[in-house]
C-alpha positions in Angstrom: 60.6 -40.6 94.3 57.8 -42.5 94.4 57.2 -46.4 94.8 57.6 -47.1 91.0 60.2 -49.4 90.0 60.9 -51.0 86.4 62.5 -53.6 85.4 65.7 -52.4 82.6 66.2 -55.1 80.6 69.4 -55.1 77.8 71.4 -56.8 74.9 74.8 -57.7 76.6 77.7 -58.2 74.8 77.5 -61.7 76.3 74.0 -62.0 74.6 75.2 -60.2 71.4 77.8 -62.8 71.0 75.8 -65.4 71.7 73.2 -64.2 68.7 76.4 -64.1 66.6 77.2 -67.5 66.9 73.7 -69.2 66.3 73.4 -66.8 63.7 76.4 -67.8 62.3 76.0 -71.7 62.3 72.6 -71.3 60.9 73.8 -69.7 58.1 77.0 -72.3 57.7 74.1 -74.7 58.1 71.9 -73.6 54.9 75.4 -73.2 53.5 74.4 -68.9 52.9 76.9 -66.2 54.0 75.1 -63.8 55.6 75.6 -60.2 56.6 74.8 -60.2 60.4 73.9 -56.9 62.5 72.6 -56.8 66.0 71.1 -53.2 67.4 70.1 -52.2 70.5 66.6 -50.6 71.5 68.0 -47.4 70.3 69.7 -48.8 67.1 73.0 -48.9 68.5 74.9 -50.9 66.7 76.0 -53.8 69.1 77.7 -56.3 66.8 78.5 -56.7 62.9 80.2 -59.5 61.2 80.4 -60.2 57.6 81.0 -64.0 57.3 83.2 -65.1 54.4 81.6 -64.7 51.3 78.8 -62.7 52.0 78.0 -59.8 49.6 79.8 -56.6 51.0 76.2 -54.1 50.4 74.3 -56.6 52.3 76.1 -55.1 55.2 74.0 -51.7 54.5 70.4 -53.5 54.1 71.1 -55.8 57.2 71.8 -52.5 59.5 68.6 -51.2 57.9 67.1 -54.3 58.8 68.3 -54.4 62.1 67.3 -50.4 63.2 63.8 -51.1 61.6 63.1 -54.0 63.5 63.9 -52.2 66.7 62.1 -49.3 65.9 59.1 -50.6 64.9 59.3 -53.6 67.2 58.1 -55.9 64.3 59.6 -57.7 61.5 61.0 -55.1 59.0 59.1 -56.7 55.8 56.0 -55.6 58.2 56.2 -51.9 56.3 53.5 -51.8 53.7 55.0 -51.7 50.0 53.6 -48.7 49.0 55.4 -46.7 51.7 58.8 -48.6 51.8 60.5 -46.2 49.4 59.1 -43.4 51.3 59.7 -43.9 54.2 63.3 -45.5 53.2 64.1 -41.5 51.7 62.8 -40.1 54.4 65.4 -41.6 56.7 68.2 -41.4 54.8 67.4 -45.8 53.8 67.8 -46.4 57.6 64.2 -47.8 57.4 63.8 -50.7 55.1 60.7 -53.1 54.1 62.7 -56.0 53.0 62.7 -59.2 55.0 65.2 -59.9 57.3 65.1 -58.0 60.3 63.3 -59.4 63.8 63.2 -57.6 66.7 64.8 -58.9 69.7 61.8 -59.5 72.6 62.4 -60.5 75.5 60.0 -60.6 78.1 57.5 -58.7 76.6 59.9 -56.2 75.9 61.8 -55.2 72.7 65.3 -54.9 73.8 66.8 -54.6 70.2 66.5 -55.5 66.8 68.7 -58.0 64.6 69.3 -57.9 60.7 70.5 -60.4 58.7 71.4 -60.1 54.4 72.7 -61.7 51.8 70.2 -64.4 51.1 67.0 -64.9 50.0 64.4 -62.9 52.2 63.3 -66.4 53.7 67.4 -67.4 54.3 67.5 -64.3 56.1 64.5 -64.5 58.3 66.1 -68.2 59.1 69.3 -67.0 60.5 67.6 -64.2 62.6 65.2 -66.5 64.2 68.3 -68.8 64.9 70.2 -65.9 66.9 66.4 -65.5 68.7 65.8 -68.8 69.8 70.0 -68.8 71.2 68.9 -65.7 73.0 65.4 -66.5 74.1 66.7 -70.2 75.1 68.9 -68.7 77.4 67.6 -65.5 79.6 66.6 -65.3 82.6 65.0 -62.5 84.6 
């Protein structure tokens, strides 16, 4: 093998959790259940929680949310309008344009993707960032 080593970075269930939680009291802050769902670089799904309250379909569009973000490494309203339903039929509504979904980067590096629904699209974008800055605030190479 060559010389070439690379750095692996991952979503731990340490760092899942913690996302969770800030997630969590941001939305118990702004007083809006949410739908929470955190995916790995390959759209695992790493951890779900409905909080009390929260509409039970928003469960579906945050995963959608959450794999889009990943996938495209960008926010998931980022997919044009005019392909949204597209490209939503074409993978079965696992790619969404609402708003919502952030992906998780750290280091330069996408590592995952984190949806949030049940709010408005600006509520949701709220909570996301809230699980970022937990995640962002505390990782270290």
């Amino acid at each position: 093998m060559s010389g070439f080593t690379a750095k692996v970075c991952s979503l731990t269930h340490q760092g899942v959790m913690q996302m969770l939680s800030a997630a969590v009291a941001k939305a118990e802050e702004i007083e809006q259940p949410q739908c929470i769902v955190i995916v790995d670089a390959s759209c695992v799904v790493l951890g779900e929680l409905r909080m009390t309250g929260a509409k039970v379909l928003s469960m579906k569009s945050a995963l959608s949310k959450a794999r889009t973000a990943a996938s495209i490494r960008a926010p998931s309203d980022m997919i044009p309008d005019d392909v949204g339903p597209r490209i939503a039929a074409a993978t079965d509504n696992a790619v969404t344009n609402l708003g919502g979904g952030l992906p998780v980067i750290v280091g330069g590096m996408c590592i995952g993707g984190i949806g949030v629904g049940s709010g408005t699209p600006d509520q949701d974008k709220e909570v996301a960032r809230a699980a970022l800055e937990a995640i962002n605030a505390t990782f270290e190479w």
